[in-house]
MINU-322808 format. One line per 2 residues: number of its first residue (from 1); their letters; for each residue z, y, x of N, C-alpha, C, CB. Coordinates in steps of 0.001 Angstrom, whole numbers, plus 500000, padded with zeros to 6 digits. Glycine has a CB too. Example, Ala and Ser with C-alpha at 12.3 -4.5 7.8 and 13.67 -1.06 7.14 Angstrom:
MINU-322808
1 = AS = 507800,494310,513190,507800,495500,512300,507800,496700,513200,509046,495527,511308; 507080,497750,512850,507140,498940,513670,507870,500030,512900,505725,499402,514084
end
This chain:
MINU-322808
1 = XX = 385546,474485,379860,385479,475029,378503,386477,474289,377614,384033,474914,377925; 387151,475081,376497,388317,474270,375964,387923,473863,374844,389596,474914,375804
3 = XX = 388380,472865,373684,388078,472349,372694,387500,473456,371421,389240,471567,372451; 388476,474689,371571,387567,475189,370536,386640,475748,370959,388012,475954,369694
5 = XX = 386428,476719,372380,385587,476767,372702,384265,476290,372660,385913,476783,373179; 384074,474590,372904,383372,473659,372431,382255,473294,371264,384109,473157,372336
7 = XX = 383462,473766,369855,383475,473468,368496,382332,474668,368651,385024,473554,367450; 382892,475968,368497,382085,477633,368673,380741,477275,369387,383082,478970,369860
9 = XX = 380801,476261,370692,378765,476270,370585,378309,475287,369877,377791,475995,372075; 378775,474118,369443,378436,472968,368437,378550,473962,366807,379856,471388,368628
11 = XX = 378939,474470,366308,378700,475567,365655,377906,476293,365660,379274,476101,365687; 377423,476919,366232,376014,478182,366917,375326,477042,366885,376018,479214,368766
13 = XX = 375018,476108,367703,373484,475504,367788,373647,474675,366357,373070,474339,369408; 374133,474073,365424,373858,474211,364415,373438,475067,363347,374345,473902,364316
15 = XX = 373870,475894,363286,373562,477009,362528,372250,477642,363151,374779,477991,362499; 371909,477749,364222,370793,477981,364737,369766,477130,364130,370887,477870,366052
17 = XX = 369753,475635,364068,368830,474439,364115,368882,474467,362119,369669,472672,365241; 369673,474778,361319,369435,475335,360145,368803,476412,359971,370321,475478,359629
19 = XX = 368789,477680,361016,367846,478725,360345,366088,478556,360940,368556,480424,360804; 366123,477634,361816,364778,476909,362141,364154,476308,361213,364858,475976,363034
21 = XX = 364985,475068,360310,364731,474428,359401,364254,475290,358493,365640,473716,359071; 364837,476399,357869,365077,477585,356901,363289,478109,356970,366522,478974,357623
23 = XX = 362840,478934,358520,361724,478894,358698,360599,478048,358362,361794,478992,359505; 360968,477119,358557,360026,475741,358500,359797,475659,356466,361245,473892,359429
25 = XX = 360884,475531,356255,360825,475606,354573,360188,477168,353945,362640,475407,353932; 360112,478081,354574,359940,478696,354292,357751,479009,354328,361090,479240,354866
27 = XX = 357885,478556,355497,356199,478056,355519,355547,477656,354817,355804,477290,356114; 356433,475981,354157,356332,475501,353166,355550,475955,352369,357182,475386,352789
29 = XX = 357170,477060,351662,356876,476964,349725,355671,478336,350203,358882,477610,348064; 355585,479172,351362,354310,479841,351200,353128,478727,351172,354109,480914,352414
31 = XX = 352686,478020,351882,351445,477002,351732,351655,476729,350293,351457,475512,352745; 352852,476058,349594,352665,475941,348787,352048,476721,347614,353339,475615,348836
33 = XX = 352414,477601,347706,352075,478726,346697,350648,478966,346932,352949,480122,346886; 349943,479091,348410,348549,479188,348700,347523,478903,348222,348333,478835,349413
35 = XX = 348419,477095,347984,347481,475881,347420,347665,476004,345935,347939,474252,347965; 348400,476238,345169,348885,476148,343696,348305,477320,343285,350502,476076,343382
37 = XX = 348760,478361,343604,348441,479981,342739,346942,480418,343222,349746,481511,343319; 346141,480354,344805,345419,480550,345173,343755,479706,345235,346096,480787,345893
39 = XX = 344271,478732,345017,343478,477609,345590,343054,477924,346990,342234,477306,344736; 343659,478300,347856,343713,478183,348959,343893,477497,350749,343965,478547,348608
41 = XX = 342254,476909,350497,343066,475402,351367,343136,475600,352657,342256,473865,351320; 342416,476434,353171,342735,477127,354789,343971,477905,354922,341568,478241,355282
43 = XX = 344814,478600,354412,345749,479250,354487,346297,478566,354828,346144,479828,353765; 346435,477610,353069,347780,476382,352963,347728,475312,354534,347383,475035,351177
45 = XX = 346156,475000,354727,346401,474532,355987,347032,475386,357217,345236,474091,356333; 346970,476456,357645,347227,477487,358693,348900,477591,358240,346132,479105,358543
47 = XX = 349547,477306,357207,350526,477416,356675,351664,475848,357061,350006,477753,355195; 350747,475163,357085,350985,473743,356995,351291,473931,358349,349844,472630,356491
49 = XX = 350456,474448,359430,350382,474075,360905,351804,474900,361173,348803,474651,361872; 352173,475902,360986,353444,476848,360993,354634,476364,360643,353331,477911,360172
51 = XX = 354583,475320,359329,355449,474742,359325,356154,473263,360003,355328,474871,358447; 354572,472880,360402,355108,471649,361576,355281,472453,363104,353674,470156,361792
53 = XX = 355390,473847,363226,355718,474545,364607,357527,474591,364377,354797,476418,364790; 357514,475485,363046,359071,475331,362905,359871,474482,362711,359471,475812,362233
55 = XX = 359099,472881,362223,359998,471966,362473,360474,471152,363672,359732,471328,361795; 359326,471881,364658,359069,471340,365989,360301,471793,366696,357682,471850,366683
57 = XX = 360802,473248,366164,361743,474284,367226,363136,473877,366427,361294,476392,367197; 363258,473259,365599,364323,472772,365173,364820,471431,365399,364262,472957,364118
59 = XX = 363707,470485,366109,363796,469679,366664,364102,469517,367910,363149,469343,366441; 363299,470774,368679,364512,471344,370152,365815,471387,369970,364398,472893,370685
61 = XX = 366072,472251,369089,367475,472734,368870,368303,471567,368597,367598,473756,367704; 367884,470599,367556,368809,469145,367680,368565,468927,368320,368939,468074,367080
63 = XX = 368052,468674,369695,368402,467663,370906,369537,468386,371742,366984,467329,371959; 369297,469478,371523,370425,470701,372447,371854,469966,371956,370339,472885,371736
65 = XX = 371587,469631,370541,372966,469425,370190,373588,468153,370483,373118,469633,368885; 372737,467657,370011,373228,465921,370775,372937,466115,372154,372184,464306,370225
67 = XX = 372509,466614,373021,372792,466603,374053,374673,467649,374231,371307,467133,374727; 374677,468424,373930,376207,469089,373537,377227,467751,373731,376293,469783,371620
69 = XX = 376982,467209,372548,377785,466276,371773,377824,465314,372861,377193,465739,370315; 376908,464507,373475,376843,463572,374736,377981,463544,375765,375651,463933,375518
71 = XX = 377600,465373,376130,378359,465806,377098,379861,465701,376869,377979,467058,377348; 380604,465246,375422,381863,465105,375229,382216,466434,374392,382607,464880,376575
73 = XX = 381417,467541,373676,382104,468179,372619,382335,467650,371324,381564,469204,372422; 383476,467814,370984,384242,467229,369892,384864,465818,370159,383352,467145,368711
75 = XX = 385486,465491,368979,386165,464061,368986,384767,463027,368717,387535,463909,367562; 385098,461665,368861,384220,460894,368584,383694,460744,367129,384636,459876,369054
77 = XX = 384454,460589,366434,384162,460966,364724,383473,461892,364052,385144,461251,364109; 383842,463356,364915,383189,464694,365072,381494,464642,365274,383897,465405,366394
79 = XX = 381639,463921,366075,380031,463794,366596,379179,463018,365822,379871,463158,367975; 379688,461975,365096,379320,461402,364678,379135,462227,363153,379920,460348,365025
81 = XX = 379744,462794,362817,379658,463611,361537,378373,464525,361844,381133,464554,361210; 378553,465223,362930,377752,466399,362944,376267,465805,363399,378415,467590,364002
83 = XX = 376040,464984,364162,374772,463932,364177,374113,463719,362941,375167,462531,364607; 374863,463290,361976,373650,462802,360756,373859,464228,359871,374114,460980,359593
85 = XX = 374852,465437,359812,374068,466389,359295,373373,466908,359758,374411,467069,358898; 373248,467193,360694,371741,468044,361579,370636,467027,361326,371881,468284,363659
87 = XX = 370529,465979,361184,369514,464644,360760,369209,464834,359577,370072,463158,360809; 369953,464926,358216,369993,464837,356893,369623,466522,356948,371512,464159,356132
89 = XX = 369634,467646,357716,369047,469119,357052,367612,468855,358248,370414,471061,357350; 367250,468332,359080,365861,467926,359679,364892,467880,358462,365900,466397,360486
91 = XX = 365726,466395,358107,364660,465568,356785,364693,466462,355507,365342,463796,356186; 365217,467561,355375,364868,468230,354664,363078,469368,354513,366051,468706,354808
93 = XX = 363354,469275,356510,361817,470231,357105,361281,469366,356894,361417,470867,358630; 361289,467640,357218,359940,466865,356906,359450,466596,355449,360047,465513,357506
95 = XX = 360104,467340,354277,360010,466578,352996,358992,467846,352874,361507,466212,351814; 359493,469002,353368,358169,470227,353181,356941,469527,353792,358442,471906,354161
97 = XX = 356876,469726,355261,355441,468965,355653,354776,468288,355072,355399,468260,356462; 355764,466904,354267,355210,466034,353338,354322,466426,352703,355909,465603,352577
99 = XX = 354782,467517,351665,354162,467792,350423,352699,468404,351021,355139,468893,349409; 352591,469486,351879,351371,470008,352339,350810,468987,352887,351421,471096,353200
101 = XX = 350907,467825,353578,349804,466390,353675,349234,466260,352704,350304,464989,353862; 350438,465901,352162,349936,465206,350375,348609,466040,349831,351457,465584,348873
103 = XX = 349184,467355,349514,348325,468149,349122,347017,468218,350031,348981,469316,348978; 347117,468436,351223,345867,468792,351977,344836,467564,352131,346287,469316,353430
105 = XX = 345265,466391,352374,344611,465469,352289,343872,464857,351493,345036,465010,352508; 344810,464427,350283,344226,464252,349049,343392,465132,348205,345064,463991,348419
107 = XX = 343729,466493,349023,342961,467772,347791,342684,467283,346374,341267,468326,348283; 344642,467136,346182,344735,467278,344981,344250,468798,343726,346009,466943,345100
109 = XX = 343703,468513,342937,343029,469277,342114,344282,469112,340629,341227,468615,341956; 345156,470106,340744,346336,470432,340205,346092,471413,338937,347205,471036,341305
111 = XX = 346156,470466,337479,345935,471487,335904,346669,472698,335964,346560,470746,334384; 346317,473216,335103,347002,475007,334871,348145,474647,334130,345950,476362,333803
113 = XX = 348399,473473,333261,349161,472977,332567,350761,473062,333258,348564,471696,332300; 350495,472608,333819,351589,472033,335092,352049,472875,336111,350995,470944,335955
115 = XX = 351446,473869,336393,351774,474756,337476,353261,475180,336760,350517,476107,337790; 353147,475965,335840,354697,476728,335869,355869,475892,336400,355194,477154,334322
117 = XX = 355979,474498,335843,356918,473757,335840,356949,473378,337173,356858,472811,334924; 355687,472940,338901,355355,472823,339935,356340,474130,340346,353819,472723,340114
119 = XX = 355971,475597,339656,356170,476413,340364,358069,476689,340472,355194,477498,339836; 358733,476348,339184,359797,476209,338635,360612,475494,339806,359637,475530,337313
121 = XX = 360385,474477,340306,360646,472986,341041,360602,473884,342539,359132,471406,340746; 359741,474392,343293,359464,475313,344143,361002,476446,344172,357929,475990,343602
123 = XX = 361265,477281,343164,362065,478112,343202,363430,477221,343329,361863,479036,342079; 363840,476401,342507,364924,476030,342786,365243,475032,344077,365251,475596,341684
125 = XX = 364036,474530,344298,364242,474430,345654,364935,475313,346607,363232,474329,346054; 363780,476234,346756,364508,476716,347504,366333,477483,347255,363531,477475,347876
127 = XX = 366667,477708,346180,367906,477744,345855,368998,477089,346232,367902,477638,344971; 368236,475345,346364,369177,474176,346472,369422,474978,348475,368164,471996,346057
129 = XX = 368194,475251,349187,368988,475171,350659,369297,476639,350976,367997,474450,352019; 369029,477122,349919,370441,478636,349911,371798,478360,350254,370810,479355,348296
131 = XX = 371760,476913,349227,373341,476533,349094,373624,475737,350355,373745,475564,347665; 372582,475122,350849,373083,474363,351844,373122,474867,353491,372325,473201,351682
133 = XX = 372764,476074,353288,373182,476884,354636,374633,477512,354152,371914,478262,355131; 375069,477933,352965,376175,478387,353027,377439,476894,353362,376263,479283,351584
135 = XX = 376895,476449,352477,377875,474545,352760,378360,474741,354157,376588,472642,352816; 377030,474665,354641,377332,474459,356602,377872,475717,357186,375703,474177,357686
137 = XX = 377871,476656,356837,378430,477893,357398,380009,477980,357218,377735,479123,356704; 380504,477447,355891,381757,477653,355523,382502,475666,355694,381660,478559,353681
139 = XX = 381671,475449,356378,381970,473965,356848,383241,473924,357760,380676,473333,357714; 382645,474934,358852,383566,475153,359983,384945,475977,359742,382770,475869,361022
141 = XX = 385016,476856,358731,385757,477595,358356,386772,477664,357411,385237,478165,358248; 386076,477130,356014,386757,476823,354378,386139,475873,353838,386669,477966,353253
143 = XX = 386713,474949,353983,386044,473593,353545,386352,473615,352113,386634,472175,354306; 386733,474502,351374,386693,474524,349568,385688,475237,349523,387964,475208,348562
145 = XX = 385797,476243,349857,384138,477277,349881,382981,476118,350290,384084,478869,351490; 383201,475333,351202,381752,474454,351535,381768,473790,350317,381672,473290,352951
147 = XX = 382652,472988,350071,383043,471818,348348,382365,472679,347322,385195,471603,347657; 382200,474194,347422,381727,474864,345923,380317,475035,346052,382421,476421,345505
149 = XX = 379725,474832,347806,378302,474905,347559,377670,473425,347423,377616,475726,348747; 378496,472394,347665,377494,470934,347529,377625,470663,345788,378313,469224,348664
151 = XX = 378607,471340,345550,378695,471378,344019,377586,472420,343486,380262,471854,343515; 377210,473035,343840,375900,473860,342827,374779,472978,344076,375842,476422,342787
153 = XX = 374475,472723,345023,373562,471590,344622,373324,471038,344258,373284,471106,344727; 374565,470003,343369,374689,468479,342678,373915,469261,341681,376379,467573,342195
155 = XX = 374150,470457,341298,373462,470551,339762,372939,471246,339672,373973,470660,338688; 371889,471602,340858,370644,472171,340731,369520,471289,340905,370538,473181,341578
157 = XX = 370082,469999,341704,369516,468843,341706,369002,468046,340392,370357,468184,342336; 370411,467885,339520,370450,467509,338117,368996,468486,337374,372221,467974,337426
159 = XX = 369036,469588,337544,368109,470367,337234,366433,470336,337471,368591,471258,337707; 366440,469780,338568,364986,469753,338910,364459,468165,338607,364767,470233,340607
161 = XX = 365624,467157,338720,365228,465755,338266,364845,466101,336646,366625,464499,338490; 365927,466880,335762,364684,467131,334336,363323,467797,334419,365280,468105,333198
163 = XX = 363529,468881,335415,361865,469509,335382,360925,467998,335600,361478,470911,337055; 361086,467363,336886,360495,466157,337116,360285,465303,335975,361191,465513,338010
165 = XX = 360955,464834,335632,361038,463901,333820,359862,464219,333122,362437,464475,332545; 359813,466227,332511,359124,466498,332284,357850,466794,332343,359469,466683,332205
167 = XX = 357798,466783,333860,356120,466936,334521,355040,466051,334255,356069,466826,336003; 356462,465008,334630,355628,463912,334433,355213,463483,333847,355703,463283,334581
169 = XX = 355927,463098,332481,355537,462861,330847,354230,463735,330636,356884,463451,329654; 354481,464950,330838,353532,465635,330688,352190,465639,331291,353959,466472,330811
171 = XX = 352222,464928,332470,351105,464424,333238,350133,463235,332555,351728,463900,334532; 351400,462375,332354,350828,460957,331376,350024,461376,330000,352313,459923,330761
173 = XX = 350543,462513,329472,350162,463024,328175,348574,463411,328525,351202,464382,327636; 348138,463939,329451,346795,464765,329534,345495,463749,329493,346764,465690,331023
175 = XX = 344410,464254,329192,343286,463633,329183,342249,463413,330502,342730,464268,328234; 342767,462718,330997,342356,462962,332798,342074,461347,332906,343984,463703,334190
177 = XX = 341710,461016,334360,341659,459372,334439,343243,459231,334837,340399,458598,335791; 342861,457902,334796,344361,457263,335523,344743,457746,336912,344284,455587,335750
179 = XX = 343856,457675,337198,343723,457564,338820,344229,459251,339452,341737,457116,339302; 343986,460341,338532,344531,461579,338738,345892,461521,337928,343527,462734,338292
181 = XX = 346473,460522,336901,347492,460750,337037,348131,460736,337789,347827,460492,336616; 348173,459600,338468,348667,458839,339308,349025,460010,340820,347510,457513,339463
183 = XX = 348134,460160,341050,347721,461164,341744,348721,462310,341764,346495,461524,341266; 349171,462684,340780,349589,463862,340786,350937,463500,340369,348813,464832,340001
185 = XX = 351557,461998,339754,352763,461910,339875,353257,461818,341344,353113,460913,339111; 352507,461059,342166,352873,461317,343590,353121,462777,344103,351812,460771,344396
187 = XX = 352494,463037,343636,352595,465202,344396,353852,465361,343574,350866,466950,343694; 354497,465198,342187,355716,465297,341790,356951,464923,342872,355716,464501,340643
189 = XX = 356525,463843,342811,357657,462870,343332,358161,463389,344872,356998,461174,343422; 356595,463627,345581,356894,464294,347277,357639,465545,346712,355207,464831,348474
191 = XX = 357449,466616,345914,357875,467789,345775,359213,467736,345335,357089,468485,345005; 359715,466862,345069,361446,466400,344397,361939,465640,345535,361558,465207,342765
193 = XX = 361447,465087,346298,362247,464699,347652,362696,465422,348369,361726,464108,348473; 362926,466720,348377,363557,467707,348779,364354,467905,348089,363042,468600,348995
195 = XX = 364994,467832,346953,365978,467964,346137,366872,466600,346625,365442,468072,344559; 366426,465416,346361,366792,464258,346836,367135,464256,348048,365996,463438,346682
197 = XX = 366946,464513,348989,367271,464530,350150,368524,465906,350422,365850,464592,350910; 368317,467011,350086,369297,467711,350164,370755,467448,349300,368726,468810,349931
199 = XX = 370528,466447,348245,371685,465990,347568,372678,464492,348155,371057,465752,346120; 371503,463998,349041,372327,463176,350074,372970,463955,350967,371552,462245,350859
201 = XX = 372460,465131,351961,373106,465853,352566,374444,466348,351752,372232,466775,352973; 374690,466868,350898,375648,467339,350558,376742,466064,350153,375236,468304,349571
203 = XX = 376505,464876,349589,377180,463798,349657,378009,463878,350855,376359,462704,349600; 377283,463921,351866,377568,463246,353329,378351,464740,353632,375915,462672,354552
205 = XX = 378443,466262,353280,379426,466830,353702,380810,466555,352891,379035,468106,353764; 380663,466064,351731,381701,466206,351282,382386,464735,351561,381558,466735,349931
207 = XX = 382011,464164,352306,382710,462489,352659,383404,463239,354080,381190,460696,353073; 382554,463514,355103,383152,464368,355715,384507,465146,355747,382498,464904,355643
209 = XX = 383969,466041,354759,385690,466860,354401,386926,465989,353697,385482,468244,353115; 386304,465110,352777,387246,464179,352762,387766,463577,353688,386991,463464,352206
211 = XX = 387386,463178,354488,387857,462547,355674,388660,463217,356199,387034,462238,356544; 388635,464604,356685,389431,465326,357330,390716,465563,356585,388786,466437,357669
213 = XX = 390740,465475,355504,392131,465784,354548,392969,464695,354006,391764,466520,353264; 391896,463451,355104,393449,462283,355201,394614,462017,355965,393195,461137,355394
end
């Protein structure tokens, strides 16, 4: 098999092991919504279990790839690039799981106050890994087109760290014990580590493409 040849299945099984992830997030923000809009804790759990299946099959799929990569596709640098993004869009499926622990365990008991802004944080989420399947798609192809999607992450990111600001304040503000603040700044904080984490990913493509244009 010849080098680009190579690149074309290290390509496919990435993009594959992103629309796994994609699934997996997608489980997610349904549990999520289960638990928030429904009070629904069997769903959100049955939801929860779906999404640690799809992070499971995306975890096949990265070994396929580092196993790929083992076998000698790409340059050494190459591999090493494409290793910690398939790692850095993983930890994106575990920041979902997170939040449904959080939630399921603690059976957090979440004000009406707060939902829109919970629910707000949810949507642009998922927005942020809209952008970051296109990033990786036009990775291989137009690396300015990838540069224009880690750029509307940077500042959709910027975006949800104010919703966060605000939640929170707004959390501190309510007449509750401490102990449910507290409580529920943690459920903030897990639910913004997905923003956080997808804004390191995009760091790390664009060091990447820099690299290549030395």
């Amino acid at each position: 098999m010849g080098l680009w040849r190579k690149q074309r299945a290290i390509e496919a099984l990435v993009l594959r092991h992103v629309e796994c992830v994609d699934e997996a997030i997608g489980y997610f923000q349904e549990g999520f919504s289960a638990f928030l809009d429904e009070g629904d804790e069997d769903k959100a759990g049955q939801l929860a279990l779906e999404t640690h299946k799809a992070e499971g099959r995306a975890d096949d799929v990265r070994r396929e790839v580092e196993t790929e990569l083992l076998r000698g596709a790409l340059l050494a640098h190459s591999r090493r690039d494409i290793l910690e993004i398939i790692e850095g869009v993983d930890r994106l499926a575990n920041s979902g799981e997170a939040v449904l622990d959080y939630l399921l365990v603690q059976k957090v008991r979440i004000p009406e106050a707060i939902k829109p802004q919970l629910r707000e944080i949810g949507v642009k989420s998922r927005e942020i890994f809209a952008e970051v399947k296109q990033a990786l798609r036009q990775l291989f192809h137009d690396m300015d087109q990838a540069l224009e999607h880690t750029k509307a992450i940077e500042v959709k990111e910027g975006e949800i760290d104010r919703l966060e600001r605000s939640v929170i304040k707004d959390v501190f503000k309510m007449d509750v014990e401490l102990a449910e603040k507290i409580q529920l700044r943690g459920l903030v904080e897990e639910l913004v580590e997905f923003s956080d984490r997808a804004e390191d990913l995009s760091d790390r493509i664009d060091i990447m493409i820099a690299e290549r244009r030395l």
